[in-house]
C-alpha positions in Angstrom: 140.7 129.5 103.9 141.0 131.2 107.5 137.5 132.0 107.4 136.2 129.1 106.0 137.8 127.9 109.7 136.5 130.2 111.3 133.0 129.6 110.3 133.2 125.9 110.7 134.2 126.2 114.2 131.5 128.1 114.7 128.5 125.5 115.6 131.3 124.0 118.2 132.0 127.0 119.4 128.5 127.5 120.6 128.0 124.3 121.6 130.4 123.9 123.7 130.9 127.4 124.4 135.0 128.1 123.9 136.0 131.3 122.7 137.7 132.0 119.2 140.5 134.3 118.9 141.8 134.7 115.4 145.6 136.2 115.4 147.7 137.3 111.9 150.3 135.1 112.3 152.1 137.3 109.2 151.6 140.5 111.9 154.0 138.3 114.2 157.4 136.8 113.3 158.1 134.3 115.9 154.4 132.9 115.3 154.9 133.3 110.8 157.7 131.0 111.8 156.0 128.0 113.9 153.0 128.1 111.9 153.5 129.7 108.7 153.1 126.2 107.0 150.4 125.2 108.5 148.0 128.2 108.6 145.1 127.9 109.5 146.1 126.6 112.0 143.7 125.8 115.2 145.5 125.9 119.0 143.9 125.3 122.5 146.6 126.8 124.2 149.8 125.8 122.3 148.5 122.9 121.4 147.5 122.2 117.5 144.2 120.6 117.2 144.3 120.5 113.6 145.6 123.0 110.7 144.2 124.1 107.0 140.9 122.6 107.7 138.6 121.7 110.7 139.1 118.2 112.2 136.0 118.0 114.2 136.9 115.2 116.3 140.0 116.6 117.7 138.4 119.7 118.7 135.4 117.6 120.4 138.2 115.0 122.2 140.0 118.3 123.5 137.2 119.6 125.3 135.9 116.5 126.7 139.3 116.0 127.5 139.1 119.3 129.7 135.6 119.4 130.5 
């Protein structure tokens, strides 16, 4: 499933040119225990766009938000 994120993000990420960073959240135990339930899980920062599948819109409202 994390990859199936991963390549979905990847049109928006070159649209709109953010970077992708995928951590193992099971390498880190204060990270397996916010987001354990919810992987994969997508963050701009610490803040959840969406999680277990790509939510488009949020992702697009985030940067326009920004940009």
């Amino acid at each position: 499933m994390c990859h199936d994120l991963v390549d979905a993000l990847t049109p928006l990420q070159q649209e709109l040119g953010f970077v992708v960073e995928v951590v193992d959240v099971d390498a880190f135990p204060a990270l397996e225990e916010l987001w354990s339930e919810k992987v994969p899980v997508v963050l701009a920062g610490d803040t959840e766009l969406c999680h277990y599948f790509l939510d488009e819109a949020a992702v697009r409202a985030h940067f326009q938000r920004i940009g």
